[in-house]
C-alpha positions as CSV (number, residue, x, y, z in Angstrom):
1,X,52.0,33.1,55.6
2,X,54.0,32.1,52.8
3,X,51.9,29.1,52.2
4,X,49.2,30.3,52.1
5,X,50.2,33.4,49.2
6,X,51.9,30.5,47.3
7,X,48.5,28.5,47.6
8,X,46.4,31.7,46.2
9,X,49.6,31.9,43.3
10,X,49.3,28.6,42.2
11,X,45.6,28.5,42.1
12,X,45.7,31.7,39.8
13,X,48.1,30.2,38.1
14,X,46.2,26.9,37.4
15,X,42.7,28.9,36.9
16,X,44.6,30.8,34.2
17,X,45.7,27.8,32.4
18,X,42.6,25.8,32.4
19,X,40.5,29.1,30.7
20,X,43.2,29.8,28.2
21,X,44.7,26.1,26.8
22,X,41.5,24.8,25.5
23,X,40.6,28.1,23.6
24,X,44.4,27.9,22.2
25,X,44.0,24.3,21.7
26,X,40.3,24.7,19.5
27,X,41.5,28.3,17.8
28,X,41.9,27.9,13.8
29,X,44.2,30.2,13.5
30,X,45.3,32.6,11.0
31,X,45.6,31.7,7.8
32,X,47.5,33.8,5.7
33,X,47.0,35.1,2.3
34,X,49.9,35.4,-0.3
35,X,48.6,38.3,-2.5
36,X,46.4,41.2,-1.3
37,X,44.4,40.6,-4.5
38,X,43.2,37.3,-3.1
39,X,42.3,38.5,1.0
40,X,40.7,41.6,-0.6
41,X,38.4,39.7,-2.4
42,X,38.2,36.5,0.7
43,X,37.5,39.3,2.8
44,X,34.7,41.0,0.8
45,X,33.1,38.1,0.4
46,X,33.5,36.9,4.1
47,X,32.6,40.4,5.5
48,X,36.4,39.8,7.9
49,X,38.4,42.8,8.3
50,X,42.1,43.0,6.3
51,X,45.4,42.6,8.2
52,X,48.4,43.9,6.7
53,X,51.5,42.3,8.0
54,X,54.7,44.2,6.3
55,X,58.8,45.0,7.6
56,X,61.5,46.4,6.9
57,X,65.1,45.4,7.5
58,X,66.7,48.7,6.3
């Protein structure tokens, strides 16, 4: 019995890997803009949503 659940494991596992490393692998990324000036306008021309990324360390 256990071999068998450790078989259906490690194929989930291994199914899980080969969908997800080559879309990791090919992504581009995100490339981050310094200003909001600048990703407004990238964005309007691009037609992308905005992301704002902010913290606080208070």
């Amino acid at each position: 019995m256990f071999n068998s659940v450790f078989r259906r494991i490690s194929l989930g596992v291994l199914l899980l890997m080969v969908g997800t490393v080559p879309a990791l692998i090919a992504g581009e990324g995100v490339k981050w803009e310094k200003s909001l000036e600048d990703g407004m306008k990238k964005a309007a021309k691009t037609g992308k949503p905005i992301m704002l990324d902010f913290y606080t360390d208070w």
